[in-house]
N, CA, C and O atoms as a GROMACS GRO file, in nm:
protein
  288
    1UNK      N    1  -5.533  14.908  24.378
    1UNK     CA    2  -5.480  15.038  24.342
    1UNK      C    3  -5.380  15.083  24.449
    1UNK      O    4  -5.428  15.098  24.562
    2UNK      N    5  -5.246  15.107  24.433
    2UNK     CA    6  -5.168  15.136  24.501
    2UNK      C    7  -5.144  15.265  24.538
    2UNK      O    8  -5.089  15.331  24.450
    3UNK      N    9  -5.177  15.345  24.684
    3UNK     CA   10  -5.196  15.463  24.678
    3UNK      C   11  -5.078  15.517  24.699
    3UNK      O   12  -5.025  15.452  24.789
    4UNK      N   13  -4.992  15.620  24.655
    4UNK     CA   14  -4.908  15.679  24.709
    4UNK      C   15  -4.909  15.729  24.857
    4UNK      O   16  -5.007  15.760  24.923
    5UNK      N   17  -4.777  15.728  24.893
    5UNK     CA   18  -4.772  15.758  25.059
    5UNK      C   19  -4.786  15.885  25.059
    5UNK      O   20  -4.864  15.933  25.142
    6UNK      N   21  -4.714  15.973  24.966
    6UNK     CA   22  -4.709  16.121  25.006
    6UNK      C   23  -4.887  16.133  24.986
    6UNK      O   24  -4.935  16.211  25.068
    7UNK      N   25  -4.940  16.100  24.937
    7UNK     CA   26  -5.074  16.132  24.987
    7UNK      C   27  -5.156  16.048  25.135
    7UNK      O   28  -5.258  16.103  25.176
    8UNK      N   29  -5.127  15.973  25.178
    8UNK     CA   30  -5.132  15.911  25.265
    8UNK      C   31  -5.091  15.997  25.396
    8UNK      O   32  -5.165  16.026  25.490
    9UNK      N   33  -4.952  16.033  25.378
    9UNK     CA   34  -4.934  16.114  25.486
    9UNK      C   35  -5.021  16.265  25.460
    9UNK      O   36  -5.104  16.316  25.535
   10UNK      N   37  -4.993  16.293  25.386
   10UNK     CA   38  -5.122  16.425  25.387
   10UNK      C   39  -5.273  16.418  25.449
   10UNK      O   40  -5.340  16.517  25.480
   11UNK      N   41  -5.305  16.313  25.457
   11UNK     CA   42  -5.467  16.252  25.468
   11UNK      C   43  -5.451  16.257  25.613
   11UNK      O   44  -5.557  16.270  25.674
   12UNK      N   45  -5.332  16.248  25.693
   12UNK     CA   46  -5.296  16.135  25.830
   12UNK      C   47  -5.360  16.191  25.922
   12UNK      O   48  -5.421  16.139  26.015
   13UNK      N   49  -5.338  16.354  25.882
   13UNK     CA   50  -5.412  16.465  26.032
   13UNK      C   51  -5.583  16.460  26.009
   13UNK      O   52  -5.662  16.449  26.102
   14UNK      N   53  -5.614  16.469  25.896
   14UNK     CA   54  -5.767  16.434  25.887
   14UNK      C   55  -5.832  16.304  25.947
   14UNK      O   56  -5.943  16.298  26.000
   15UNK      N   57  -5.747  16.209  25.929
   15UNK     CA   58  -5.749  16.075  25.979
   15UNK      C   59  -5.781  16.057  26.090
   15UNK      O   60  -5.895  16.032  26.129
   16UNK      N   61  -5.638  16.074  26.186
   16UNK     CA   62  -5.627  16.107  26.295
   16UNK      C   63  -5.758  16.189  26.368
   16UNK      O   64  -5.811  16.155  26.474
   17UNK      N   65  -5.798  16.313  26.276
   17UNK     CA   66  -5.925  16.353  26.375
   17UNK      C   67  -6.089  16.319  26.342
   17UNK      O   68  -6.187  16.388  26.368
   18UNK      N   69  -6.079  16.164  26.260
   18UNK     CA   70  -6.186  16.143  26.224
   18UNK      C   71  -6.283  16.258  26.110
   18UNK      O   72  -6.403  16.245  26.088
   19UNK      N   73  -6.208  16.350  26.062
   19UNK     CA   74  -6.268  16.373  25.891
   19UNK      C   75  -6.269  16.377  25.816
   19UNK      O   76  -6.313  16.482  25.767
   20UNK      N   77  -6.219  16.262  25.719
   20UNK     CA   78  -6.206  16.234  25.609
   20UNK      C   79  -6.333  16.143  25.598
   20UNK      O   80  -6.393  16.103  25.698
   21UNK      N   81  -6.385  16.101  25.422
   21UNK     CA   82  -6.485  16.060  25.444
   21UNK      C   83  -6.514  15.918  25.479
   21UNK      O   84  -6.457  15.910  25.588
   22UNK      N   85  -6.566  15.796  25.455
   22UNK     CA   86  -6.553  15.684  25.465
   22UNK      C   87  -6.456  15.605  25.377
   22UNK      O   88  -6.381  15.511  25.401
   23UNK      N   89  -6.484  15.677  25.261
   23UNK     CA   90  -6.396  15.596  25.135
   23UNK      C   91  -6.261  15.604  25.181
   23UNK      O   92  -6.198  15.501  25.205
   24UNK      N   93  -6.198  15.749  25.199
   24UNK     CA   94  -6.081  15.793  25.243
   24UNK      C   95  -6.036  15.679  25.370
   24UNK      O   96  -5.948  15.596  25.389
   25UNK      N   97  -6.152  15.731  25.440
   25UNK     CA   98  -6.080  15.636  25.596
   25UNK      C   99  -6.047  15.524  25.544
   25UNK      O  100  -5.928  15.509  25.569
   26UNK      N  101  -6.102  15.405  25.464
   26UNK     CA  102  -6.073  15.279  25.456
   26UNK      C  103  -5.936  15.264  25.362
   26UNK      O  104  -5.847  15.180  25.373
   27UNK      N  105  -5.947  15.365  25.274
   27UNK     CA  106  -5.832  15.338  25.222
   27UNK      C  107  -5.684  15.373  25.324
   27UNK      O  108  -5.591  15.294  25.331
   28UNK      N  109  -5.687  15.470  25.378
   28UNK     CA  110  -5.609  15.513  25.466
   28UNK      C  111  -5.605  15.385  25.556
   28UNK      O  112  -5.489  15.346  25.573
   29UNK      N  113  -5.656  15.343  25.591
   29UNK     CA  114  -5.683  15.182  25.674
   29UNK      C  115  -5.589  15.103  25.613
   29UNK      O  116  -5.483  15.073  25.667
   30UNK      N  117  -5.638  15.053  25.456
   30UNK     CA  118  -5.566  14.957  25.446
   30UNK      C  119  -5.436  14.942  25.402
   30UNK      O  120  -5.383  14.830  25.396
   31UNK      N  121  -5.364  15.073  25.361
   31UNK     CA  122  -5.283  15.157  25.341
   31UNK      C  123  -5.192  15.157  25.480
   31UNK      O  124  -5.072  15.131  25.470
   32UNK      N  125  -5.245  15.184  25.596
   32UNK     CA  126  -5.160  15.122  25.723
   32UNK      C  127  -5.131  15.000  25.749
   32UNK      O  128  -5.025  14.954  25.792
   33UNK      N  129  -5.240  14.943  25.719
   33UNK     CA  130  -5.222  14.808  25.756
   33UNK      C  131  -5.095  14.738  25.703
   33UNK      O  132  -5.030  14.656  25.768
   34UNK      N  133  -5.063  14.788  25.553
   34UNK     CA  134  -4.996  14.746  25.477
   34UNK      C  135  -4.819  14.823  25.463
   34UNK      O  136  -4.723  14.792  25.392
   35UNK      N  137  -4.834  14.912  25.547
   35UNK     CA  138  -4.649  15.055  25.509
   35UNK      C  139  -4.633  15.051  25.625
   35UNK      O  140  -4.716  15.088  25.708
   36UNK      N  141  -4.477  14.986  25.658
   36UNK     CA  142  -4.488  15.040  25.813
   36UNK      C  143  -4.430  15.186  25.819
   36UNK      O  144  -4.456  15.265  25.910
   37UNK      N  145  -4.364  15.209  25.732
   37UNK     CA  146  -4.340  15.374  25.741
   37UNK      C  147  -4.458  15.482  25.762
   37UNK      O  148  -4.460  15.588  25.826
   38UNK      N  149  -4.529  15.433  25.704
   38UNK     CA  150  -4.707  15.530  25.749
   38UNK      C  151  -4.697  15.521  25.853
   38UNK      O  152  -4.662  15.606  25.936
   39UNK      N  153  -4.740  15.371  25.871
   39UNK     CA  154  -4.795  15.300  26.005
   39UNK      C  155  -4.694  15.411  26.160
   39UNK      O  156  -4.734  15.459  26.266
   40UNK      N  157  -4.581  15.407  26.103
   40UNK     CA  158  -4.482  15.438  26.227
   40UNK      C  159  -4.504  15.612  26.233
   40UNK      O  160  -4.497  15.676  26.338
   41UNK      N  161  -4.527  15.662  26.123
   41UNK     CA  162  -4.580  15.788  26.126
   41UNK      C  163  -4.676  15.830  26.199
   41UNK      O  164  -4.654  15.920  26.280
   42UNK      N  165  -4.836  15.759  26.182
   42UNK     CA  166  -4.904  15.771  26.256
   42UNK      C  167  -4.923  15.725  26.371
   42UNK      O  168  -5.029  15.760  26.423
   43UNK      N  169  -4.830  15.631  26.454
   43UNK     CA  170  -4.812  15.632  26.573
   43UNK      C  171  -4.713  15.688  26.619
   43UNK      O  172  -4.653  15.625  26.706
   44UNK      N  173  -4.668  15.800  26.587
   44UNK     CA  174  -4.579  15.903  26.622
   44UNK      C  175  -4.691  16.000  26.666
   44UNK      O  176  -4.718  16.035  26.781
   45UNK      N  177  -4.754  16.036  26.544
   45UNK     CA  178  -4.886  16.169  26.566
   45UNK      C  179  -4.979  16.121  26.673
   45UNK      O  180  -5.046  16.204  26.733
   46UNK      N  181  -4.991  15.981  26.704
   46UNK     CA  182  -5.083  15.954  26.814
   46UNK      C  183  -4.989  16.003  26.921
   46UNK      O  184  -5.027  16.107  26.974
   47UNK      N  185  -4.875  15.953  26.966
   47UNK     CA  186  -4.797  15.961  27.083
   47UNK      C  187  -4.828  16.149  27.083
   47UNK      O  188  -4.858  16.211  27.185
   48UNK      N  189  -4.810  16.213  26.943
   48UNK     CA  190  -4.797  16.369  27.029
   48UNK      C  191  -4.920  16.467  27.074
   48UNK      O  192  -4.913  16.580  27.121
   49UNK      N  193  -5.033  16.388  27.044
   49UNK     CA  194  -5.145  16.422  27.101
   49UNK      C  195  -5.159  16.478  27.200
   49UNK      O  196  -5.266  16.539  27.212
   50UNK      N  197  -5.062  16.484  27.314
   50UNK     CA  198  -5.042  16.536  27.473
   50UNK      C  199  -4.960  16.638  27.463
   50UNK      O  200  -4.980  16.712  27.559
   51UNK      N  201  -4.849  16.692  27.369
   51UNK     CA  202  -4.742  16.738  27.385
   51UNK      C  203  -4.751  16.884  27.321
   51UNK      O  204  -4.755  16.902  27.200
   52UNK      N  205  -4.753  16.979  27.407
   52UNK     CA  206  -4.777  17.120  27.354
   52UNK      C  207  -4.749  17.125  27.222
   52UNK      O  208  -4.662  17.059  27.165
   53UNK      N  209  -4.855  17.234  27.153
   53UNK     CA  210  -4.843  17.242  27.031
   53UNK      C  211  -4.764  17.317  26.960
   53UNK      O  212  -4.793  17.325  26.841
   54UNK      N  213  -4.621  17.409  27.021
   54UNK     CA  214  -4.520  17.433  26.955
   54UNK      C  215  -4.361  17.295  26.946
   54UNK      O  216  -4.260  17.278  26.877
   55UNK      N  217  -4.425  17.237  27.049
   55UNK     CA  218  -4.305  17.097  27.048
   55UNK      C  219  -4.397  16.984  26.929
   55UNK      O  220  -4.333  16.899  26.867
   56UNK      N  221  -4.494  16.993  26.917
   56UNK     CA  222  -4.527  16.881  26.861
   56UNK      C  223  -4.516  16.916  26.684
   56UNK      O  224  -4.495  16.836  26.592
   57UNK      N  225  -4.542  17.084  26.678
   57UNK     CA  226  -4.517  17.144  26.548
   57UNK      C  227  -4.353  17.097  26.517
   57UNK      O  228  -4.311  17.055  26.409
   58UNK      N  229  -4.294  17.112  26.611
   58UNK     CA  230  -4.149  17.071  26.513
   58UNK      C  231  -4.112  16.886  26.527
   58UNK      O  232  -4.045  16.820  26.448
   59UNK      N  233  -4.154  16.855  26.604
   59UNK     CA  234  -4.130  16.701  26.611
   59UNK      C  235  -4.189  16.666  26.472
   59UNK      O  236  -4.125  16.647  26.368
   60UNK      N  237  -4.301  16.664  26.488
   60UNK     CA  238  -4.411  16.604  26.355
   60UNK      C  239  -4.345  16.658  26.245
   60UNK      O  240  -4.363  16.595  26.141
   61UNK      N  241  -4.247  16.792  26.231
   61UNK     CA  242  -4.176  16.778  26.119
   61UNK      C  243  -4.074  16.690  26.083
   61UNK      O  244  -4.061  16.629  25.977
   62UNK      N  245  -3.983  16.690  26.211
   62UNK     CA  246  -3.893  16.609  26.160
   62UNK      C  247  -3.947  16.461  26.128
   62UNK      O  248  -3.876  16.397  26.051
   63UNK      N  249  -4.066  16.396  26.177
   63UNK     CA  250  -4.116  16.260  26.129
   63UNK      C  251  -4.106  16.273  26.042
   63UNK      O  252  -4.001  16.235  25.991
   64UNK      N  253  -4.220  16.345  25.951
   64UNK     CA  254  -4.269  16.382  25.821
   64UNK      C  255  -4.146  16.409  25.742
   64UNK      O  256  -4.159  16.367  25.627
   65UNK      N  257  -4.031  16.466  25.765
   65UNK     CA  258  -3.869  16.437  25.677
   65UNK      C  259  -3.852  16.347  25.713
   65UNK      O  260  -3.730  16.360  25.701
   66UNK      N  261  -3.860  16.264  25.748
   66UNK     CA  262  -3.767  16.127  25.774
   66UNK      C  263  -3.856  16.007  25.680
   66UNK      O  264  -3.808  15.907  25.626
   67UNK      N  265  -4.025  16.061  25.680
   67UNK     CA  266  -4.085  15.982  25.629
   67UNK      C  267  -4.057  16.004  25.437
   67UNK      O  268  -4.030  15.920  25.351
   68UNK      N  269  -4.074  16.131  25.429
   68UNK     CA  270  -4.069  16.159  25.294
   68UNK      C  271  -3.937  16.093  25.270
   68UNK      O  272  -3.954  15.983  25.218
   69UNK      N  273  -3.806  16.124  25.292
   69UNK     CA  274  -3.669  16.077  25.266
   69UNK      C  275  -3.684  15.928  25.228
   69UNK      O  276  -3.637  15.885  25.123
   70UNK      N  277  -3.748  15.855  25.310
   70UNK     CA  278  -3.750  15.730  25.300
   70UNK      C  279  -3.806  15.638  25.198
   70UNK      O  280  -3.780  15.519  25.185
   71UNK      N  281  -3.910  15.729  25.107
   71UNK     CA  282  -3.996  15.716  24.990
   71UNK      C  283  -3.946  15.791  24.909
   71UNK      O  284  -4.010  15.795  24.804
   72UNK      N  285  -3.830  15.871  24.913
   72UNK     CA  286  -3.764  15.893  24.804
   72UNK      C  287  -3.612  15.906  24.724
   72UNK      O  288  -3.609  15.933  24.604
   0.00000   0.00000   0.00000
């Protein structure tokens, strides 16, 4: 079953903080494993983990446009 990304990226911040449920996580798993556009998404959101949360509010946007653009 091929999941769409725009849901994928929606899932990413739940992901990222470990609550989504199991089903979710694995799919989200193999779903990275497989897009590197996700993939590069969510190692963007890892890198801003450190970075105050009004710089990281607009960075993580512009990912998230660059990601959507790219899927559509």
């Amino acid at each position: 079953m091929k999941i769409p990304c725009d849901l994928i990226l929606d899932l990413l911040p739940l992901y990222q903080n470990n609550l989504c449920s199991e089903g979710s996580e694995a799919i989200i798993t193999e779903h990275l494993s497989t897009c590197d556009c996700c993939h590069k998404v969510f190692e963007k959101m890892e890198e801003l983990i450190d970075i105050p949360q009004g710089e990281m509010d607009a960075t993580f946007e512009k990912v998230l446009r660059a990601a959507y653009k790219q899927h559509h």
